[in-house]
C-alpha positions in Angstrom: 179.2 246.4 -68.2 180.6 243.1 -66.7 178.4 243.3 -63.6 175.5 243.2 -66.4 176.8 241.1 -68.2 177.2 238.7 -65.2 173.4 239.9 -63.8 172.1 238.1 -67.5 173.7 235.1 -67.3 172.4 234.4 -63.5 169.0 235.7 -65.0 169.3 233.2 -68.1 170.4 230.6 -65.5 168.0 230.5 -62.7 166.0 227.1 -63.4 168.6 225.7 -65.1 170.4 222.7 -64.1 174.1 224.1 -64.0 177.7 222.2 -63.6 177.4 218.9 -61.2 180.1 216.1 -61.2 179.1 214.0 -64.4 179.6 217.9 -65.8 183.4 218.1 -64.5 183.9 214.6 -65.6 182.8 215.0 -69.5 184.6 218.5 -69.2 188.1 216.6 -68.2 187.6 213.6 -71.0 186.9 216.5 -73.5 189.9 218.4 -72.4 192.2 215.3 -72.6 190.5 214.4 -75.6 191.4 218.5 -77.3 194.6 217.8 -75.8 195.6 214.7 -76.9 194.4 215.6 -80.1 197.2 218.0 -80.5 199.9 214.9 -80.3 198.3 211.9 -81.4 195.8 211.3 -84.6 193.2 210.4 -82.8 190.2 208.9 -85.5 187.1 210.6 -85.5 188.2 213.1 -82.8 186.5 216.3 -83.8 183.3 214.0 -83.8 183.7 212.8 -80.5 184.4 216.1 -78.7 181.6 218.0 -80.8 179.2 215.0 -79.3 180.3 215.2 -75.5 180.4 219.5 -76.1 176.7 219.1 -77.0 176.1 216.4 -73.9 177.7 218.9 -72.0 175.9 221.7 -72.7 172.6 220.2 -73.2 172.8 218.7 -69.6 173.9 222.5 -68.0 171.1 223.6 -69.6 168.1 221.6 -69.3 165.3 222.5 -66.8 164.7 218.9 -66.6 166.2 219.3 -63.1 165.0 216.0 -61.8 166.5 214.1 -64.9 170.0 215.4 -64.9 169.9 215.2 -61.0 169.1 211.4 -61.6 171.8 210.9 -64.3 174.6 212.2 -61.7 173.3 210.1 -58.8 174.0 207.1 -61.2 177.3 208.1 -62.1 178.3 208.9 -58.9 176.9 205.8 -57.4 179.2 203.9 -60.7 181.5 206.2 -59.1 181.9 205.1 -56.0 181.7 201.6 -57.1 184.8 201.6 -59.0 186.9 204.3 -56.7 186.1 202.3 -53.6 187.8 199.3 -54.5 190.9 201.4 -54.3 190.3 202.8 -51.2 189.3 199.2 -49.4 192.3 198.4 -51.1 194.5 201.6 -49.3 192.5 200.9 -46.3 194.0 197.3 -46.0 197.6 198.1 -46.8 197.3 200.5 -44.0 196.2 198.0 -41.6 199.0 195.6 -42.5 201.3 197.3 -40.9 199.4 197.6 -37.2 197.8 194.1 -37.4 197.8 190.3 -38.6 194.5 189.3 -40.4 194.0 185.8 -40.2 191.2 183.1 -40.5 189.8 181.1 -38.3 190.5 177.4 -39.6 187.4 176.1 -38.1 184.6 179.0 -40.0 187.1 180.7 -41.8 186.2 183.8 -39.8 188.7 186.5 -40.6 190.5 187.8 -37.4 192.4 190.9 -36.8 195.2 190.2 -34.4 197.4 193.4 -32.9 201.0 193.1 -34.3 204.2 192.7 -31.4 202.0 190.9 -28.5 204.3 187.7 -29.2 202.7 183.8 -29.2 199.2 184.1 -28.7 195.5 181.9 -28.3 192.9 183.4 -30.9 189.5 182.8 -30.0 187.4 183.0 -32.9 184.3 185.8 -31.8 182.2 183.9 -34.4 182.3 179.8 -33.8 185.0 180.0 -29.9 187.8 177.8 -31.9 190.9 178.1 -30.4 193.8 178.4 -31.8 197.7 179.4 -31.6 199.2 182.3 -34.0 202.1 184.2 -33.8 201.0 188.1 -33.5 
């Protein structure tokens, strides 16, 4: 019976769009949205999770394949937009601790200087200034 009733569903699925990661997103907001719900009076609550339950399903069902593909290329590119701010972010702590960024006072050039190598000239790669920093 299950084995059917799982047989029907992949039968009732084929051509059909299915779960990508704008899916997983609307399905997190509309489980913190159920959840908070629970705690806090949220105003017009049963609204907004009815709205994004019908989003949600209409986008795992369409056959509009192209469309829904096109809507998650979007969020993920918005995505990636506001996530990799962070990361640069992580990325340049890290990097702290191994090396000196500083600027070249002629271009303002940034230059990564290894940390522990003592008083040292920095030759800027882009304009050949010379100058004296401490590494």
């Amino acid at each position: 019976m299950l084995n059917d009733l799982k047989y029907r569903f992949s039968k009732f699925m084929q051509g059909r769009y299915g779960v990508d990661s704008l899916s997983r997103f609307l399905s997190i907001v509309l489980m913190i949205i159920i959840v908070l719900g629970f705690f806090v009076r949220i105003p017009f609550s049963g609204l907004i999770t009815l709205a994004l339950l019908v989003v949600l399903y209409f986008r795992m069902f369409s056959r509009n394949i192209p469309k829904r593909y096109e809507e998650n290329q979007k969020f993920l590119h918005l995505k990636d937009k506001i996530t990799g701010n962070f990361t640069d972010l992580e990325s340049n702590f890290s990097r702290l601790k191994d090396y000196h960024i500083y600027k070249c006072p002629q271009c303002s050039q940034k230059i990564r200087i290894p940390r522990g190598k003592g008083h040292i000239m920095v030759r800027c790669p882009k304009c050949g200034f010379e100058f004296h920093k401490k590494s």
